[in-house]
C-alpha positions in Angstrom: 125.9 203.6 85.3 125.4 201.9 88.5 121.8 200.7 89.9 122.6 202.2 93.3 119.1 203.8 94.4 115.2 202.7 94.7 112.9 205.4 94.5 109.6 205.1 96.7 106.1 207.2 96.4 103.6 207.2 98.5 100.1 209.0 96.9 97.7 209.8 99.8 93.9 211.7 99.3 95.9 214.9 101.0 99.6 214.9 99.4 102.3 212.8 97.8 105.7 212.0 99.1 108.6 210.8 97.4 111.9 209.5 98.5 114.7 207.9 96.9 117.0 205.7 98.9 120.3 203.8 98.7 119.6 199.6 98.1 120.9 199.3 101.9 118.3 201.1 103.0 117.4 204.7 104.4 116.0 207.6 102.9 118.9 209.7 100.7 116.2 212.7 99.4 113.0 213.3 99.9 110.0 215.9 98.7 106.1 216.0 98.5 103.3 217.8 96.7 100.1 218.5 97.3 97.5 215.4 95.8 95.6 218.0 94.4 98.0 219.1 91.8 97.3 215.6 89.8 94.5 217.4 88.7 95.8 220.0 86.8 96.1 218.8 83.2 93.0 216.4 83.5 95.5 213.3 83.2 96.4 212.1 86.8 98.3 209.4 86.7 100.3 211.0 84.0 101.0 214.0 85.9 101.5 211.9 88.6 104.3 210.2 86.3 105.9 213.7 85.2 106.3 214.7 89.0 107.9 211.3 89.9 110.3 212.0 86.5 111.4 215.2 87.6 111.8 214.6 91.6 114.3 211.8 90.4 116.0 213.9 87.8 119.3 213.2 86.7 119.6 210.2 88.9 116.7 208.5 86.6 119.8 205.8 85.4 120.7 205.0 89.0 117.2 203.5 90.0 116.6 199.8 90.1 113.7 200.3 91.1 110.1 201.8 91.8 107.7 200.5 95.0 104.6 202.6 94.8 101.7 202.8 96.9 98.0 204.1 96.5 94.9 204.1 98.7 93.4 201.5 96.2 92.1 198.4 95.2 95.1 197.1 93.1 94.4 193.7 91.3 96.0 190.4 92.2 98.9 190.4 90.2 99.6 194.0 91.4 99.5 196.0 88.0 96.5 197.4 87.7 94.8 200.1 89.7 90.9 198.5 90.3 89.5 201.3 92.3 90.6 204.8 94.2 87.4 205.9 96.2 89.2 209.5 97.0 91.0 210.3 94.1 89.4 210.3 90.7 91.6 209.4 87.3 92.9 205.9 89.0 90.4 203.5 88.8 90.9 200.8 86.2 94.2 202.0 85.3 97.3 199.7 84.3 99.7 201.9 86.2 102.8 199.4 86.4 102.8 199.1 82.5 102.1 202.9 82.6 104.9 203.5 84.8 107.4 200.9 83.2 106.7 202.5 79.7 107.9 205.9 81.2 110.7 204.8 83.3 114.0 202.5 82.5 113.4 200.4 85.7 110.3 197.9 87.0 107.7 199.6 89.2 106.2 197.4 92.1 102.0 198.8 92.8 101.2 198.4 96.6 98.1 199.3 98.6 99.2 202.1 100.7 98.3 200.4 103.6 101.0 197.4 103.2 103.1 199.4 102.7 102.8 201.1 106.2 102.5 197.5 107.4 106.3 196.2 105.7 107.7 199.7 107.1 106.2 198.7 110.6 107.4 195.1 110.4 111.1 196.8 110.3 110.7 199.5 112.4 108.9 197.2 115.4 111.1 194.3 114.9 107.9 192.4 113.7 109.6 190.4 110.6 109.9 187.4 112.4 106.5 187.2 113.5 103.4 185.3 111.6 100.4 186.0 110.7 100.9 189.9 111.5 98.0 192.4 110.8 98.1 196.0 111.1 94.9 198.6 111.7 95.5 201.9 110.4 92.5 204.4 111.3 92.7 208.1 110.0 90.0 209.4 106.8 89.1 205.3 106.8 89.7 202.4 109.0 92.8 200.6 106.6 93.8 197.2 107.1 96.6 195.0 106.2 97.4 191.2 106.5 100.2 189.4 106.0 100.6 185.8 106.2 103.3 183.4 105.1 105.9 186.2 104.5 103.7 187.7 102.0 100.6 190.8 102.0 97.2 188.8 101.8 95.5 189.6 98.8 92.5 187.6 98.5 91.1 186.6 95.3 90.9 189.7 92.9 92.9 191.8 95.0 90.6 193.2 97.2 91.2 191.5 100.8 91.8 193.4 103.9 88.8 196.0 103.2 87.9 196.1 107.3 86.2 199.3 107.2 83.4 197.9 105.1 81.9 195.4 107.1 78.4 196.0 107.6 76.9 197.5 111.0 73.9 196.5 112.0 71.3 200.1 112.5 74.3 201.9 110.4 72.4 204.0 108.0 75.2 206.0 106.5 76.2 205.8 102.7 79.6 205.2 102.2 81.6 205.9 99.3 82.2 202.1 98.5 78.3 202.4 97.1 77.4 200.2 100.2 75.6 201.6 103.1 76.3 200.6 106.8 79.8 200.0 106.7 82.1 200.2 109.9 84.3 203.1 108.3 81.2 205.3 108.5 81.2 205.1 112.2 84.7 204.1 113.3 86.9 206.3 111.5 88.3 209.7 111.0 85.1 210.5 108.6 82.7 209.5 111.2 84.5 212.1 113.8 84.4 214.7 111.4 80.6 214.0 110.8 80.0 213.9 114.6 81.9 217.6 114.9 80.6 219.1 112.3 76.5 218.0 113.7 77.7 218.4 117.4 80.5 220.3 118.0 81.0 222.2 114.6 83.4 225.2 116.7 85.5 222.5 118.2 88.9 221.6 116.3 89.3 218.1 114.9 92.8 217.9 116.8 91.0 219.2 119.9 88.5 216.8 120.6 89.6 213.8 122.6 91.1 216.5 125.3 87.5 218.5 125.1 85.1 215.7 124.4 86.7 212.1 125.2 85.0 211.8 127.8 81.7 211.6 126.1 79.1 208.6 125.4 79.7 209.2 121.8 83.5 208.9 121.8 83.9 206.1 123.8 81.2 204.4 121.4 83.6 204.9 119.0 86.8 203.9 120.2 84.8 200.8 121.1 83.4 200.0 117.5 87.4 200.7 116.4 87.9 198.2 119.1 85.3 195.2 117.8 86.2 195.5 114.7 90.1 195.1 115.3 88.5 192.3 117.2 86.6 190.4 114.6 89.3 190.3 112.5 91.8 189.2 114.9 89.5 186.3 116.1 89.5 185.2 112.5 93.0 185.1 111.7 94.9 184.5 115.2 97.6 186.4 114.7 101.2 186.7 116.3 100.9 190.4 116.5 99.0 193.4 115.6 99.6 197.0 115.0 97.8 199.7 115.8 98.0 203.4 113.5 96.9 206.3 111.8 96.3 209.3 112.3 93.1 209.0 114.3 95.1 207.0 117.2 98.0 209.9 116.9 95.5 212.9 117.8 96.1 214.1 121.3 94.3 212.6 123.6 93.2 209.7 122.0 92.3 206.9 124.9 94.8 204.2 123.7 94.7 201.9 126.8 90.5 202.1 126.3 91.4 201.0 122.9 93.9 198.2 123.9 91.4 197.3 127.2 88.2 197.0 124.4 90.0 194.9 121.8 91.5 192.2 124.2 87.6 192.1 125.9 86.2 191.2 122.5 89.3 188.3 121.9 88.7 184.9 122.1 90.3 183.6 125.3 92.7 182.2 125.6 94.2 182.8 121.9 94.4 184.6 120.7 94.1 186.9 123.7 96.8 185.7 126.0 98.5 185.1 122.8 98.8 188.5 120.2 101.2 191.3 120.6 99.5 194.2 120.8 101.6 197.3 119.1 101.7 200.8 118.3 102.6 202.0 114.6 106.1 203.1 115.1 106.2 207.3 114.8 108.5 207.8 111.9 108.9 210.0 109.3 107.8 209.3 105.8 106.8 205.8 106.9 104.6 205.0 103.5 107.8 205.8 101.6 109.6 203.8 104.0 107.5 201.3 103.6 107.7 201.3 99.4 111.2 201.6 99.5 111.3 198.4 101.6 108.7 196.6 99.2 111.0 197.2 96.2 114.0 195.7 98.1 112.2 192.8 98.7 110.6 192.7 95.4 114.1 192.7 93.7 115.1 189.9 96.3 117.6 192.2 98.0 116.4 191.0 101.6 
């Protein structure tokens, strides 16, 4: 039988979607679960396995291929899961071999984040462009770099971890082990800490139209804001994309966040310099994103 399809999954802290998709491109099927279900059994990443099985189904002999993509640590050589702050059962796990023994076709580990960026670099006509990063803030602060055509990964794995550089007079504990790091005060969990201690009857979707105005939220847009910065300053790069579901929430200041980040550049490069982009709105985009990843993986272009 023909190797017609890739199949892509995205695993989130929240839910997992799945897609399968011709080699071409696009997204043929789709479906998604709740993360939660993983746990029944006691054996994630196997039942993680089983639900990927049977959302393929009969087309399991089609598939060339698997891109998948966690909110984890995943080791250099992109096989083994390292660490998975928000969801236990995936930390130190071999998943590619895992997957590979269950399935008759190769399975290509992401971080969730690079993924969103490879969908991005598509969907924003970015491919071309060199060194691009991308800043996606919703639960955390994610980050990814790529440079030379390829996803940074740094020595063990583990580059691109933006959200934990340390604060100065940032007390908080973070779920890293660390404390004072810049996803404890710029990110989706340091606005659901600040409603639940100062506006606990106030909807998380409702507060930039209630509460934007405030000292305390334009703090925070400006902390996203230096820290886009910092890393930007390092690595000088052609463009940058902005995301997540933190920048989607109505009434999020955008031009503030835009207006901070090109303060804090380095004039003139690479402020006169970097694009400056919005995360393209699609559906699905991790999936997007991992089917991308296993086209390129299989050298498909």
């Amino acid at each position: 039988m023909a190797k017609d399809l890739l199949a892509g999954v995205d695993v989130g802290g929240t839910h997992v979607r799945l897609g399968l998709g011709s080699l071409r491109g696009g997204l043929l099927r789709e479906a998604g679960l709740a993360t939660a279900v993983l746990k029944d059994g006691g054996d994630a990443p196997a039942r993680l396995l089983k639900e990927i099985a049977a959302f393929i189904g009969p087309d399991l002999d089609r598939v060339a291929a698997l891109g998948l993509g966690l909110p984890s640590v995943v080791s250099k050589d992109r096989r083994t899961i390292l660490q998975t702050p928000n969801i236990p059962g995936f930390d130190q796990l071999p998943l590619a071999d895992l997957a590979e023994a269950a399935f008759p076709f190769p399975t290509f580990v992401e971080k969730d984040v690079n993924l969103l960026l490879r969908h991005d670099l598509d969907a924003l006509g970015l491919l071309d462009r060199d060194p691009v990063l991308a800043f996606y803030i919703g639960t955390g602060l994610g980050n990814a770099i790529r440079i030379g055509g390829q996803f940074y990964t740094g020595a063990r794995g583990a580059a691109g971890e933006l959200g934990h550089i340390p604060v100065w007079g940032n007390g908080v504990g973070c779920g890293c082990g660390n404390t004072g790091c810049m996803e404890m005060v710029a990110s989706g969990k340091a606005l659901a800490a600040h409603l639940a201690q100062a506006h606990p009857d106030c909807p998380i979707g409702e507060f930039f139209p209630r509460h934007g105005d405030s000292l305390w939220a334009q703090d925070f847009v400006r902390l996203m804001s230096m820290a886009i910065a910092t890393e930007m300053n390092i690595l000088d790069p052609e463009a940058a994309i902005l995301g997540g579901g933190v920048l989607q929430m109505a009434g999020f200041p955008r031009e503030a966040l835009v207006e901070g980040i090109r303060k804090s550049l380095r004039s003139p490069y690479p402020r006169e310099s970097a694009l400056l982009v919005f995360a393209a709105e699609s559906r699905n985009p991790g999936v997007l994103g991992a089917l991308a990843y296993a086209r390129d993986r299989l050298g498909l272009g």
